[in-house]
LUMKOLMAR-927726 format. One line per 4 residues: number of its first residue (from 1); their letters; for each residue x negated, z negated, y of N, C-alpha, C, CB. Coordinates in steps of 0.02 Angstrom, whole numbers, plus 32768, in hexadecimal, padded with zeros to 4 digits. Each point is the difference from the previous one (the first is absolute). Last residue first. Glycine has a CB too. Example, Ala and Ser with C-alpha at 12.3 -4.5 7.8 and 13.67 -1.06 7.14 Angstrom:
2
2) sa) 7D7E:7E9E:7F90:7FD6:7FFD:803B:8027:7FDB:8037:7FC5:806C:7FE0; 802C:7F98:7F02:802D:8000:803B:7FD3:8000:803C:805F:7FC2:7FC5
# end
This chain:
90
90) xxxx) 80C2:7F53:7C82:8027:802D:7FCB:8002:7FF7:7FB6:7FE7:8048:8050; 7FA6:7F3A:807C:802D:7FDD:7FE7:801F:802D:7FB7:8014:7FC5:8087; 7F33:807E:7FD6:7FF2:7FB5:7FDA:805D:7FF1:7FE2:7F7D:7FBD:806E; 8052:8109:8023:7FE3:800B:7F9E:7FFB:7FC4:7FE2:7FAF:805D:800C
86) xxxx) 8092:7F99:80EB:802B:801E:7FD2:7FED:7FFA:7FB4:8018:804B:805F; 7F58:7F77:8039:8024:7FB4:8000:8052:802A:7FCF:7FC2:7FAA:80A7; 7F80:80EA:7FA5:7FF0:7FCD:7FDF:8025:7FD4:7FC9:7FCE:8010:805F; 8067:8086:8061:7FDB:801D:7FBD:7FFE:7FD8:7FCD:7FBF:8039:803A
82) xxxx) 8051:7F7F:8098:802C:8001:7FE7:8020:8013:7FB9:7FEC:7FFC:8069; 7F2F:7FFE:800B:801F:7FC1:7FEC:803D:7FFD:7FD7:7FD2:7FE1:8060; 7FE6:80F1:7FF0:7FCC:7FDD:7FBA:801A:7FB9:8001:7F81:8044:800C; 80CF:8020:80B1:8012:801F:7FC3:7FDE:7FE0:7FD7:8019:8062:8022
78) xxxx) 7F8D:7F53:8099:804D:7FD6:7FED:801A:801A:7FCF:8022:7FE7:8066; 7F16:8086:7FE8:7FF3:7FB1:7FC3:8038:7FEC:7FFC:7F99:7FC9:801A; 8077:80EE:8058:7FDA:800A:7FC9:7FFB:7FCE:7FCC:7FCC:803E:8046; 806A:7FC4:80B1:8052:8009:7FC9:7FC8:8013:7FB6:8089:8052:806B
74) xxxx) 7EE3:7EF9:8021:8024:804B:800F:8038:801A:7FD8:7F96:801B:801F; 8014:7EF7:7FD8:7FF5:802C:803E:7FF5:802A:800D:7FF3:7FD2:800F; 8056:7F68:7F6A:8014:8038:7FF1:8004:801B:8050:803D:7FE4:7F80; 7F58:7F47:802C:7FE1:802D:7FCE:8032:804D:801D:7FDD:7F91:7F81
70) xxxx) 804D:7FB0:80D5:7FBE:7FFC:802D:7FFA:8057:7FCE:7FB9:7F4F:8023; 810C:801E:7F88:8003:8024:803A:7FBE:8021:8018:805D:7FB5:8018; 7FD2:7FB4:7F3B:7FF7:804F:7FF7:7FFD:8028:8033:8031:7FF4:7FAB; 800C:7F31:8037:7FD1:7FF5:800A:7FD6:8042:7FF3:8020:7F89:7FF0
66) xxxx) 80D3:8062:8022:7FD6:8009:8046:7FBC:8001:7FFF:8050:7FCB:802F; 803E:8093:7F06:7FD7:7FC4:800D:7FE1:8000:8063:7FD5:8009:7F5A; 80F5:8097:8034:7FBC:8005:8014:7FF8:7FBB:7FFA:7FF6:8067:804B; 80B7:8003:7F02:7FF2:7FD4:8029:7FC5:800F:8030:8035:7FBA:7FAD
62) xxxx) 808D:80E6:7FF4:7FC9:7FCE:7FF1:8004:7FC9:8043:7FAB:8063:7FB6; 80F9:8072:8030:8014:7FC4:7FE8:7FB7:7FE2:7FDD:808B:802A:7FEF; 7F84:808E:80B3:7FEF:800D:7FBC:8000:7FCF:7FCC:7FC8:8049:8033; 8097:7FC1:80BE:8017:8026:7FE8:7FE1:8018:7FA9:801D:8010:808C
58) xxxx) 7FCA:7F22:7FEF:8040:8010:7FF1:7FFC:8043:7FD9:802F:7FC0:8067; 7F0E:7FFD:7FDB:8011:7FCE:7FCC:8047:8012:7FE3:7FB8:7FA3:803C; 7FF3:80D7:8082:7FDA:8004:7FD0:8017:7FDE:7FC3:7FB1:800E:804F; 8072:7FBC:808B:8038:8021:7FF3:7FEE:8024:7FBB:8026:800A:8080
54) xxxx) 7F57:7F46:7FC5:804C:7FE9:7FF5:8027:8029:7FF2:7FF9:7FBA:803E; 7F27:8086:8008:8003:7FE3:7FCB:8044:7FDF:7FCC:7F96:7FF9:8048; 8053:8047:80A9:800B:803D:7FE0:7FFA:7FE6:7FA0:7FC3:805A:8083; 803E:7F1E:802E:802E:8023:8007:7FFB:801E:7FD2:800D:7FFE:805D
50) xxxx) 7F39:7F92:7FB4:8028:7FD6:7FE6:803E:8015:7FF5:7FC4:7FBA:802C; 7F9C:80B2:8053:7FF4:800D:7FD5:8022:7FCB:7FCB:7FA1:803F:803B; 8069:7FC3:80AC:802C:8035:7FD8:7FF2:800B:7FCF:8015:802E:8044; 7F95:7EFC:8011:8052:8005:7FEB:800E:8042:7FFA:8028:7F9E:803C
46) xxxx) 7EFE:8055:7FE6:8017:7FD5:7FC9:8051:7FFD:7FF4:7F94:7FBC:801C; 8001:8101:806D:7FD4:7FD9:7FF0:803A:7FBC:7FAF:7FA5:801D:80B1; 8009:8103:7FB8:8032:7FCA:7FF0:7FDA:7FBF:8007:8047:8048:7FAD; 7F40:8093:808C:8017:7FC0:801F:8034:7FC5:7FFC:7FD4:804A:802F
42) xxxx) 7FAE:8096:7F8F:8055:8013:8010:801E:7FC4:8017:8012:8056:7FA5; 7F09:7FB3:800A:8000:8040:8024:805B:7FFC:802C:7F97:8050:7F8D; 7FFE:7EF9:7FF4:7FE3:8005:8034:8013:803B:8013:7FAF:7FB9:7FEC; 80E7:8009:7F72:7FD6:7FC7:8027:7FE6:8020:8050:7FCD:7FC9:7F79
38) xxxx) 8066:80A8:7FC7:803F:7FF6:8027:8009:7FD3:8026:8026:8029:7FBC; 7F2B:808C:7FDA:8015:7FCC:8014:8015:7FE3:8025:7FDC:800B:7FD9; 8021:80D7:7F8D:8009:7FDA:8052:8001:7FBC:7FFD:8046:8054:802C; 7FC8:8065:7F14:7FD4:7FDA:800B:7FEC:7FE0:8042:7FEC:803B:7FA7
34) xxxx) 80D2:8040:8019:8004:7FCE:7FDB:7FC4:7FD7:800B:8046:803C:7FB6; 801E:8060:80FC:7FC4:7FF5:7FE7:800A:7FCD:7FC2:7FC6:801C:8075; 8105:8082:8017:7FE2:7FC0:7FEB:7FBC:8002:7FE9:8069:7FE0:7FE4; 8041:80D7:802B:7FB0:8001:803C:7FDA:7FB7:8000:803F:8058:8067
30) xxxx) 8084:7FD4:7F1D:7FDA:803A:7FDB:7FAA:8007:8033:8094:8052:7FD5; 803F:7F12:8058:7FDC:7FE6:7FA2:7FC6:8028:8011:806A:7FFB:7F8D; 7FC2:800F:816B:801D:8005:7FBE:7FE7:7FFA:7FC2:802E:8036:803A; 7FBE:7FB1:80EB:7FF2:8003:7FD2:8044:7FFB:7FCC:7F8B:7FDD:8033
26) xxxx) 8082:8013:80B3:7FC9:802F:7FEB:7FD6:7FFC:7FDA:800B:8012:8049; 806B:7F03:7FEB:8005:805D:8013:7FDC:8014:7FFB:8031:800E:803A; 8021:7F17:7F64:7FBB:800D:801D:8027:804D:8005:7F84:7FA2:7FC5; 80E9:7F73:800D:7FF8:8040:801E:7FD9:801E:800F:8039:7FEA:8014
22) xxxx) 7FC4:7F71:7F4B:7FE6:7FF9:8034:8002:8022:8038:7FD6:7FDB:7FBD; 809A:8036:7F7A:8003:7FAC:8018:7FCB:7FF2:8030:8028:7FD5:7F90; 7FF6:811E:8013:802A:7FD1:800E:8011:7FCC:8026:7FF1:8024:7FBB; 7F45:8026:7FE6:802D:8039:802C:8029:7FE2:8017:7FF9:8058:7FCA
18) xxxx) 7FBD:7F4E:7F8C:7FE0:7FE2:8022:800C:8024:8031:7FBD:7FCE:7FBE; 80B6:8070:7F9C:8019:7FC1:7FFE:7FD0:8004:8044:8026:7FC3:7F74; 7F99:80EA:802E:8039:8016:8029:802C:7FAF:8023:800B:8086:7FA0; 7F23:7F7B:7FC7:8009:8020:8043:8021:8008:8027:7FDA:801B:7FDE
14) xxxx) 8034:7FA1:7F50:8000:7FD1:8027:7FF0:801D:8043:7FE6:7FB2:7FA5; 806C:80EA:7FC1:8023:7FB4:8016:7FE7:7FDE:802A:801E:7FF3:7FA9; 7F41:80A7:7FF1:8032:801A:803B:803B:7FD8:8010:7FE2:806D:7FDF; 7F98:7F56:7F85:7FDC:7FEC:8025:8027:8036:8041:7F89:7FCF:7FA3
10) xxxx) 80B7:8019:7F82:8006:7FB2:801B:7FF0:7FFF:804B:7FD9:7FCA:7F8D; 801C:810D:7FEC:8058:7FEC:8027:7FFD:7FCE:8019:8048:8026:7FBD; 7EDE:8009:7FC3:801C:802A:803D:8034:7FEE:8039:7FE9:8046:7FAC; 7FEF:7F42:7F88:7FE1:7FF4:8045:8003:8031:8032:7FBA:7FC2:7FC9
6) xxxx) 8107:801C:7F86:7FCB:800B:7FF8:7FDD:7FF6:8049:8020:8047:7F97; 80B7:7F80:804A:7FDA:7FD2:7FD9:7FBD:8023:7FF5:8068:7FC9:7FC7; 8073:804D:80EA:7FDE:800F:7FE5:7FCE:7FEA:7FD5:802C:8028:8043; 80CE:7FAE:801A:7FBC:7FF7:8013:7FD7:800E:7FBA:801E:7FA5:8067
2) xx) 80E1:80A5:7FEA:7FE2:8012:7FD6:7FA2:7FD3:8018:806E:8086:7FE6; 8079:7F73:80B6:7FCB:802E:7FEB:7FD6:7FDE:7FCA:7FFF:8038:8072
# end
């Protein structure tokens, strides 16, 4: 599948990624909160958020900085990161 490069699409990806890799039920991209924190509200902690970052890297071929890690705590800011780290490299 086709990954998406605008934030919209970035940020329903990652949703669905974090869906995913955390099985979470009863939920979806579309019922996701981009603005949730994924910390304190949804309770990841360091290694899933290391998971998911990894699968992130693969699928939008960048890099995360672990030392980046603290900074991406909701799918909002991880889009904009990723956001980001695309328009640099493009």
């Amino acid at each position: 599948m086709p990954v998406s490069k605008d934030l919209k699409g970035i940020i329903r990806h990652v949703a669905e990624i974090i869906i995913e890799e955390l099985k979470l039920e009863d939920v979806t991209a579309d019922t996701f909160s981009a603005e949730m924190d994924l910390i304190d509200e949804l309770g990841i902690d360091s290694m899933d958020l290391a998971t998911i970052a990894l699968v992130l890297q693969d699928e939008y071929k960048i890099v995360i900085d672990e030392d980046d890690y603290p900074k991406l705590k909701t799918v909002r800011l991880i889009a904009e990161y990723i956001e980001g780290k695309l328009s640099a490299e493009g």
